[in-house]
C-alpha positions in Angstrom: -37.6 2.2 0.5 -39.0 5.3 2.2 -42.7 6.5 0.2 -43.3 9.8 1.0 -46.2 11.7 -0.4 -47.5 15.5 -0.3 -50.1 17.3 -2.4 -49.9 20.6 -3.8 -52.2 23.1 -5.9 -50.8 23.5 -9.2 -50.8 27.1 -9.9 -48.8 27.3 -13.4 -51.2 25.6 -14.6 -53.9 28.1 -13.9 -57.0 25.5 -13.5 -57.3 24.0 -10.1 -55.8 21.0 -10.7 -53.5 19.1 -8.0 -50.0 18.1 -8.2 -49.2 14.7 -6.2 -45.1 14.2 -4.8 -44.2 10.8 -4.4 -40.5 10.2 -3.3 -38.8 7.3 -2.8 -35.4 6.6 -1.2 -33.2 4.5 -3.0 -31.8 2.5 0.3 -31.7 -0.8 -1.7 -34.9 -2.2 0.3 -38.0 -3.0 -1.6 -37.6 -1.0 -4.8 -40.4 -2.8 -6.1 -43.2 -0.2 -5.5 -41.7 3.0 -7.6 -44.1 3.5 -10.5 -42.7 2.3 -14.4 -43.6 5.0 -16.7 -43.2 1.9 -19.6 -43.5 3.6 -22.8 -45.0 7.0 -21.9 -43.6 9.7 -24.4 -40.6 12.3 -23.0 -40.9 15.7 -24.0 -37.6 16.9 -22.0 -34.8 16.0 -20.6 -33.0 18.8 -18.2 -30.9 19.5 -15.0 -32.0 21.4 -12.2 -29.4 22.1 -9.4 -28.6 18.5 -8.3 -31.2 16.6 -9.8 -31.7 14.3 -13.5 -35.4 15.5 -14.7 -37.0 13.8 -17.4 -40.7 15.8 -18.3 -43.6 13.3 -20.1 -46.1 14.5 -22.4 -49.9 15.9 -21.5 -52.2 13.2 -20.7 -50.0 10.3 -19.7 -52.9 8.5 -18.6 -54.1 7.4 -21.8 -50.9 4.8 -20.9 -51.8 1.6 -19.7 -48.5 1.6 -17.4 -49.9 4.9 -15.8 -53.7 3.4 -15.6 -53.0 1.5 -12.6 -51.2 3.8 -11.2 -52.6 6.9 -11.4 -55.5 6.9 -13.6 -56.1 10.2 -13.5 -52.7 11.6 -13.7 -52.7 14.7 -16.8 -49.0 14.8 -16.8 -45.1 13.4 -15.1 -42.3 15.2 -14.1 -39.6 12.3 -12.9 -36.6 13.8 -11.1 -33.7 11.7 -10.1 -31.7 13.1 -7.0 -28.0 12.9 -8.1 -25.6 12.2 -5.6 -21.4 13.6 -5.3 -22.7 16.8 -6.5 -25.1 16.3 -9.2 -24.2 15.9 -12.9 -21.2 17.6 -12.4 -20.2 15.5 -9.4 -16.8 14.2 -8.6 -15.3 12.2 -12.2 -15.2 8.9 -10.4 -18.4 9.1 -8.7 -20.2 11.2 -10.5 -24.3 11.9 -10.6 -24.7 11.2 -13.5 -22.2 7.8 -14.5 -22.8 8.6 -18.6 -25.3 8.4 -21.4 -25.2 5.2 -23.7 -26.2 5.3 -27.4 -26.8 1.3 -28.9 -24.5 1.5 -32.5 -24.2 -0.6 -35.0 -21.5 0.0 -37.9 -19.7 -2.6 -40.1 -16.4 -0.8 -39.0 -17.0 -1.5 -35.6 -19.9 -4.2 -35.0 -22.5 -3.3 -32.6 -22.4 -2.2 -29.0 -23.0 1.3 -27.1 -20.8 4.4 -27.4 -20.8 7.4 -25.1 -22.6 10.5 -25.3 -20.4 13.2 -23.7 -22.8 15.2 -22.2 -26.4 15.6 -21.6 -27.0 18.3 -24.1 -26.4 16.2 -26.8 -29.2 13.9 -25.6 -31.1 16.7 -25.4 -30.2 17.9 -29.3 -30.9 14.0 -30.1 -34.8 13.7 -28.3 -35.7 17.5 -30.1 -34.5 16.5 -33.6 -35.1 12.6 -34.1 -38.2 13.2 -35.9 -40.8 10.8 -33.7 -41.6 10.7 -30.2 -38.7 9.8 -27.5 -39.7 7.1 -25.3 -39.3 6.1 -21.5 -38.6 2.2 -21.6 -38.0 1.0 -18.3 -35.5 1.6 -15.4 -33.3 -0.8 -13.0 -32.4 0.6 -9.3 -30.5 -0.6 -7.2 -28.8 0.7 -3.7 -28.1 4.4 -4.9 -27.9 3.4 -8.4 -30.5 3.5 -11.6 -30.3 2.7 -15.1 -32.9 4.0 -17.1 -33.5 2.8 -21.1 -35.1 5.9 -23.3 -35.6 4.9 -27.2 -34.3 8.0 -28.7 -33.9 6.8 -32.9 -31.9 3.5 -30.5 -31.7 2.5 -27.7 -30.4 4.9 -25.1 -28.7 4.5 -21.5 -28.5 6.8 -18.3 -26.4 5.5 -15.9 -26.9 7.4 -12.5 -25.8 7.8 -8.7 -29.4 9.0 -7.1 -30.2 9.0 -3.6 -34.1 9.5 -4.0 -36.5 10.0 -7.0 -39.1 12.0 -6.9 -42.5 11.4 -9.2 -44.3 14.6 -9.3 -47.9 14.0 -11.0 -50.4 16.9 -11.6 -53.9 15.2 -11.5 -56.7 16.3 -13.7 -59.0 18.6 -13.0 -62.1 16.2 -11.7 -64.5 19.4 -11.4 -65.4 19.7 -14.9 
């Protein structure tokens, strides 16, 4: 795993408050060091050219999964490189392997069904009524599963190459 890190002024944000890039290469060699957002609340879920990015809500800090890692972080911006041409990547390889919705029915019994496409995650996190959550995430060589709790349990299946944490850090002046 290859840690890269770069800061930047945050400009949108119009206070002088940093942003911090971490990104780490999914090579299948010590994984074990890429931050767990356990539980923080998602407030988006988008793509942007060939990357997965899932936004997290103001003050992500307050989180005791984020305490030890960034303490003073205001806000996370995760973005998973997708490989084979990002979510619209070869069918067979694809970035983005599908999304996973945990179903139970008497009909059918319980297991996951398939979400065709991201928007209708995206419909599912805006109108669920409560916070979305980030659960945790398994990566392996090029691959990560991520668990959300969107009204169930929720599954991304992913080819990434990299992900990259992007963390704007409060402003310590005031």
């Amino acid at each position: 795993m290859e840690n890269k890190t770069g800061n930047l002024p945050d400009k949108e944000a119009g206070c002088q408050c940093m942003k911090k890039v971490e990104t780490y290469v999914l090579d299948g060699y010590n994984t074990s060091g890429i931050p767990l957002p356990h539980d923080c609340v998602i407030t988006g879920i988008r793509e942007d050219d060939d990357y997965l990015v899932i936004d997290f809500e103001d003050d992500i800090s307050c989180y005791d999964s984020i305490q030890a890692v960034h303490p003073d972080a205001a806000t996370l911006t995760v973005r998973f490189h997708l490989e084979y041409g990002g979510l619209n990547g070869v069918k067979a390889y694809g970035g983005l392997q599908g999304i996973y919705r945990h179903r139970r029915s008497k009909k059918h019994g319980e297991g996951y069904m398939r979400i065709q496409n991201l928007r209708k995650l995206q419909k599912l996190i805006k109108g669920c009524g409560f916070p979305a959550t980030y659960l945790y995430h398994y990566i392996a060589y090029h691959q990560v599963i991520v668990e959300l709790f969107v009204d169930d349990s929720t599954l991304l299946m992913l080819w990434a190459d990299s992900v990259d944490f992007e963390w704007t850090l409060k402003d310590q002046s005031v």
